[in-house]
C-alpha positions in Angstrom: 153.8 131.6 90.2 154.2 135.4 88.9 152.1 137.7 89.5 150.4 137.2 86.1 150.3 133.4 86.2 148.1 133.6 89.5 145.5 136.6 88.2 145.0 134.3 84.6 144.9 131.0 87.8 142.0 133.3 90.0 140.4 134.0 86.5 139.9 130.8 85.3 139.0 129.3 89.0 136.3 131.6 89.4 134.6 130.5 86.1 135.5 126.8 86.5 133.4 127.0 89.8 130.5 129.2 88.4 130.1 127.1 85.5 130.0 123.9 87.1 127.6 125.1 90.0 125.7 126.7 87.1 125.1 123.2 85.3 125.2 121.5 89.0 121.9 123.6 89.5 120.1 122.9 86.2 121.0 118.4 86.4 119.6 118.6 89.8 116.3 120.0 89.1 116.2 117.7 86.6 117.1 115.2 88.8 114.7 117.0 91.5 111.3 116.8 89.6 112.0 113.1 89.4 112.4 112.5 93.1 109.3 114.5 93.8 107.7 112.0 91.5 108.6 108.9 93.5 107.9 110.8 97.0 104.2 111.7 95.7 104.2 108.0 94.3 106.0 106.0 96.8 105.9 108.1 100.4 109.2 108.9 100.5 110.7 110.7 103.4 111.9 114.5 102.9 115.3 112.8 104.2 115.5 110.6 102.0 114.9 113.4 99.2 117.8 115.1 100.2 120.1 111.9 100.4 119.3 111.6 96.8 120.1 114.8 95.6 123.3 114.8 97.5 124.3 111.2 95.9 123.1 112.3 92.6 125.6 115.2 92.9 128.2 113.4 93.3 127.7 111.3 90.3 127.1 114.4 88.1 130.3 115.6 89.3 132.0 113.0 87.1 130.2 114.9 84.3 130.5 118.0 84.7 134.0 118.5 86.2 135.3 118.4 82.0 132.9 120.3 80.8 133.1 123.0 83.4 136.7 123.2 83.5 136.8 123.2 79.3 134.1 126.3 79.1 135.4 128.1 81.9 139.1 128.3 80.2 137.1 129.4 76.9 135.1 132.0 79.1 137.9 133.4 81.1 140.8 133.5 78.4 138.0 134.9 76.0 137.6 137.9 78.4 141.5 138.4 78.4 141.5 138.4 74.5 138.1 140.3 74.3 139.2 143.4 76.5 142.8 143.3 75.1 144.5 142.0 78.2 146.1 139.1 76.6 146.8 141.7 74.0 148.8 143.5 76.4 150.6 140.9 78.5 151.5 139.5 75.0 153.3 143.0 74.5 155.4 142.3 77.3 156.4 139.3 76.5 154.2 137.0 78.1 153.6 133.7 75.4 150.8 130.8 74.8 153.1 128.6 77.4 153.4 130.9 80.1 149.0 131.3 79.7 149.7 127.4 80.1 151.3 126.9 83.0 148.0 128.3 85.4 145.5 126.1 83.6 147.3 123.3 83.6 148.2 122.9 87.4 144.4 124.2 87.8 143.6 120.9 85.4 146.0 118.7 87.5 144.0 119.6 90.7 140.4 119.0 88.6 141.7 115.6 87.3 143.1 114.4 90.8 139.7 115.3 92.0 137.8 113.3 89.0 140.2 110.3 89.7 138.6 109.8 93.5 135.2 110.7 92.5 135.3 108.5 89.4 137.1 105.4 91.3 135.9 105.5 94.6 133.2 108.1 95.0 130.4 107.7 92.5 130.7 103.6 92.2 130.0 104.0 96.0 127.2 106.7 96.3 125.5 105.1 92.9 125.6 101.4 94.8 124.1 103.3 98.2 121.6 105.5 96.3 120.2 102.1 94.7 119.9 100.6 98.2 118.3 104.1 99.5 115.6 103.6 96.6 114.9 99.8 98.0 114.8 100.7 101.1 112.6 103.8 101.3 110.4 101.7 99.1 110.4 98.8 101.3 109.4 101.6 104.4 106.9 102.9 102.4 105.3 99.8 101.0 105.4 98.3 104.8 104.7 101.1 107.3 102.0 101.1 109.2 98.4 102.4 108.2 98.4 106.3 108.6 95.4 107.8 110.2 92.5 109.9 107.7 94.7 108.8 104.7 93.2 105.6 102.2 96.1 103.4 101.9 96.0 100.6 98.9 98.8 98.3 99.2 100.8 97.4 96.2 100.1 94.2 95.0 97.0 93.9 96.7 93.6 95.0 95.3 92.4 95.8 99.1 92.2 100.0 100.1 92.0 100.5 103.6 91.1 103.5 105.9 91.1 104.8 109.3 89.6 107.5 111.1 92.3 107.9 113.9 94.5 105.9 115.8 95.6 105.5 119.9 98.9 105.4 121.9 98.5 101.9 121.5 98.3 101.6 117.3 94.6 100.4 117.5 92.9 101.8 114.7 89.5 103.6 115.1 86.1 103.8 112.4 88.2 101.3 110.3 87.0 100.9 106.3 88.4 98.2 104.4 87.4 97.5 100.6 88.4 94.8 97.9 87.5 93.7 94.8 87.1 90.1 93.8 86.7 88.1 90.1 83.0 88.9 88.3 82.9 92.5 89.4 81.9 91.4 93.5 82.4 93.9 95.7 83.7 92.9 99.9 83.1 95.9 102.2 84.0 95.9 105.9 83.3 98.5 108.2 84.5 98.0 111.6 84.6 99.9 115.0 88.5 99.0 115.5 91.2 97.2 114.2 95.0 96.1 114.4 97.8 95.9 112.0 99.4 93.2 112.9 103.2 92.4 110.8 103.9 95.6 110.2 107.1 96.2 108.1 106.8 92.3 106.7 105.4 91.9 103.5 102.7 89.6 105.5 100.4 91.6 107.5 97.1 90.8 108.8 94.1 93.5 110.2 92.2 92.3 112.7 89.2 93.7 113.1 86.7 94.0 115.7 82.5 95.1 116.4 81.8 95.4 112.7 79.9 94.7 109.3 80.9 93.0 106.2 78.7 93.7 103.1 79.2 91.7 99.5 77.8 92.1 96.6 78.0 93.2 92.9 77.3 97.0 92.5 74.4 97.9 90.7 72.3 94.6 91.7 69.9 94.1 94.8 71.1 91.2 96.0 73.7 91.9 99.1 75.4 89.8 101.8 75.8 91.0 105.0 77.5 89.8 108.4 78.0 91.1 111.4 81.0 90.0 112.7 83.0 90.6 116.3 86.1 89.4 115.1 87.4 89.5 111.5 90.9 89.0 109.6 91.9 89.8 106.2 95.5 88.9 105.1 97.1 91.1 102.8 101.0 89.9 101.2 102.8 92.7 99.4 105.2 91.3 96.8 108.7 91.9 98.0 110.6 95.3 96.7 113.0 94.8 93.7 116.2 96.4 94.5 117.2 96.9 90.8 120.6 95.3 89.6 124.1 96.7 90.2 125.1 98.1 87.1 128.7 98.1 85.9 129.4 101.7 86.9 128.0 101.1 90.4 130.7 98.2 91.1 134.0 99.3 92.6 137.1 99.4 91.1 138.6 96.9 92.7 136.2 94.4 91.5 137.2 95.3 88.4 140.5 94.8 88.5 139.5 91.6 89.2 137.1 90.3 86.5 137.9 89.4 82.8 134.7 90.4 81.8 134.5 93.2 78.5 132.5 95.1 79.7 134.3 95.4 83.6 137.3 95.9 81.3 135.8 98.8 79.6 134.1 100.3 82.5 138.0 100.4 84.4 139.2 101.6 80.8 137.0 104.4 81.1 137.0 105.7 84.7 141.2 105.9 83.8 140.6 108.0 80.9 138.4 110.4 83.1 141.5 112.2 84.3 143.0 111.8 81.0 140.3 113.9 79.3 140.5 116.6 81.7 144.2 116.9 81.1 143.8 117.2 77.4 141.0 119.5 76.9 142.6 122.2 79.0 145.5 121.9 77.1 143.8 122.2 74.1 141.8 124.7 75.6 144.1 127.6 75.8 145.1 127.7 72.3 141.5 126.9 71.0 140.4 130.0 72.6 142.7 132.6 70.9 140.6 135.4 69.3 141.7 137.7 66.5 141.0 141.6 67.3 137.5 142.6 67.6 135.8 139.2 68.1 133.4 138.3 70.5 134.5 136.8 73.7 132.0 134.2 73.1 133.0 133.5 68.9 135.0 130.4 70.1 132.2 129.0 72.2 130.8 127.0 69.4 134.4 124.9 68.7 134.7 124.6 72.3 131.0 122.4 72.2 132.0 120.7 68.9 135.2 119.7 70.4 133.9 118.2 73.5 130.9 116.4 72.2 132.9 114.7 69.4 135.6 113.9 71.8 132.7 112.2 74.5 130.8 110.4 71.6 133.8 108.5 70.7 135.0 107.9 74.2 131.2 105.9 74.6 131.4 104.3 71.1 134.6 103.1 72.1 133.5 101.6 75.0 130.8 100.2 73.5 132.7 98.3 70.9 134.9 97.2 73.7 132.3 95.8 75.7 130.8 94.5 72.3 134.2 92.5 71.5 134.5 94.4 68.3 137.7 96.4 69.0 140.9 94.6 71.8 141.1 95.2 75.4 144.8 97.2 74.6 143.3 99.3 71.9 140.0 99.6 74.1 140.0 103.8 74.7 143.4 105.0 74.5 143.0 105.2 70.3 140.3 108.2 71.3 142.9 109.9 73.1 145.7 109.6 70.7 143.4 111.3 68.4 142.6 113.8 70.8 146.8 114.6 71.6 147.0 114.7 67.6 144.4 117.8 67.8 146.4 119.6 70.5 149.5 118.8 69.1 148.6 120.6 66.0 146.8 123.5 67.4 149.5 124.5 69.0 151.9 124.0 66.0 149.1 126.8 64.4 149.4 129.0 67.3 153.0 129.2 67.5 153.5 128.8 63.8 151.1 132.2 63.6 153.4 133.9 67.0 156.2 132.9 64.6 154.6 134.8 61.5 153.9 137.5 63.3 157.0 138.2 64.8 158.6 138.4 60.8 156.0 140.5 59.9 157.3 143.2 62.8 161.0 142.9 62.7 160.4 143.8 58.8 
């Protein structure tokens, strides 16, 4: 590449990567506050906090490599135009197709990337994310009691307690509670106690040198034994793993299947690439400025552009997977569309170049 070609290449590299950390940053603490939720909820491990957030990444990748790479060519070709570089290497003869030739073997990198993170990548880490959730749920639900914390166990209307515990996992000043039919009340104190099937969803305490009081509260009339040896079962209902959605099976599975909505879903993770190839080709005439705009004036038919261009992509899947439009017309009418709009925005461009050029030889 010239000289030229690889400053208008660094230019639009550095804002490609800036945006898309930029909106990287704001998903993810989205993304973050929601995680938090299910660790204060479920007891989730600060590990598997930070697998999620790494798995989620990935899958907002898929989003936000487009959108970055489309607003970054609008930010750094609107600097160019805005402080009359463009202006300038125009003056020497530099044209709309020679701007071209930078972003577009910037885009083929970004839509090589999207093609393994949208076929490979983010069917895997959604499928391992889901069996993350199950199993940090399942550890959670089944771990052992913890000591000074009041455990109730999902499923179960029983809370349990205990003071301490040993080297040996007996529990110490145990305090078990449950609430039966009528509004009775079953309280056991108890000196110590096993957990016996941890990590099963059938456990059993066992506890030892205690009391067990019953009763309805507010009335006089109370139940108590003194026991040296007590059980109380408890079964947790087994974890749902959640279904595999379409997006989380692999592509080769969907080769496979016949199914509209696996044909859709294979549709779309092809046009993924497609789209980024397009937009930054329609990018670098759509963000031409005339003298004295802002470098930002363009911003809003940059956002127009995209959106519409999304929203049809998704109702085009959608009537895919609904049967209401074929498999071969399926998503590629959406891009025809979209090659029509670059197509004639660069007939404008260059019909305008052309215009010009009349203007001066006169």
């Amino acid at each position: 590449m010239r000289i030229i070609e690889r400053y208008v290449f660094r230019e639009v590299l550095q804002a490609w990567l800036a945006v898309t950390l930029v909106l990287l940053i704001i998903l993810l603490s989205n993304q973050l506050a929601s995680v938090l939720s299910r660790v204060a909820s479920s007891g989730f491990s600060s590990t598997v906090v930070l697998s999620l957030l790494w798995l989620s990444s990935l899958q907002q990748l898929v989003v936000l490599i487009p959108i970055g790479l489309f607003l970054a060519i609008m930010l750094a070709l609107g600097r160019l135009y805005h402080e009359s570089e463009l202006a300038a290497m125009q003056a020497c003869g530099i044209s709309n197709k020679d701007l071209l030739k930078p972003v577009l073997l910037l885009a083929i990198f970004a839509a090589g990337l999207l093609a393994w993170l949208v076929l490979s990548v983010a069917p895997q880490s959604g499928q391992r994310e889901l069996d993350l959730r199950g199993q940090a749920m399942r550890e959670a639900r089944f771990a052992s009691l913890q000591p000074g914390k009041f455990r109730s166990f999902a499923g179960s209307n029983i809370v349990f307690y205990a003071e301490s515990v040993d080297e040996q996992n007996v529990l110490h000043n145990v305090y078990a509670e449950r609430a039966r039919p009528g509004g009775m009340m079953e309280i056991v104190t108890a000196k110590r106690a096993e957990q016996r099937g941890v990590g099963e969803a059938e456990q059993t305490f066992i506890l030892y040198d205690g009391d067990r009081y019953e009763g309805v509260p507010g009335s006089k009339e109370f139940r108590i034994i003194h026991f040296a040896e007590h059980g109380i079962p408890v079964r947790l209902p087994e974890v749902a793993t959640g279904t595999v959605k379409t997006w989380m099976k692999s592509t080769g599975n969907l080769l496979r299947s016949d199914a509209k909505a696996d044909q859709a879903e294979l549709q779309a993770r092809l046009s993924s690439p497609l789209v980024v190839l397009v937009l930054a080709v329609l990018a670098v005439p759509l963000a031409r400025l005339k003298p004295r705009q802002g470098r930002y004036a363009r911003a809003g038919y940059f956002i127009l552009a995209y959106l519409i261009y999304f929203f049809l992509l998704q109702s085009a899947q959608t009537w895919m997977e609904r049967g209401t439009t074929s498999a071969w017309l399926g998503l590629w009418w959406v891009h025809a569309l979209a090659m029509l709009l670059v197509a004639f925005e660069w007939w404008r461009v260059t019909a305008m170049g052309w215009s010009l050029r009349r203007v001066v030889t006169r």
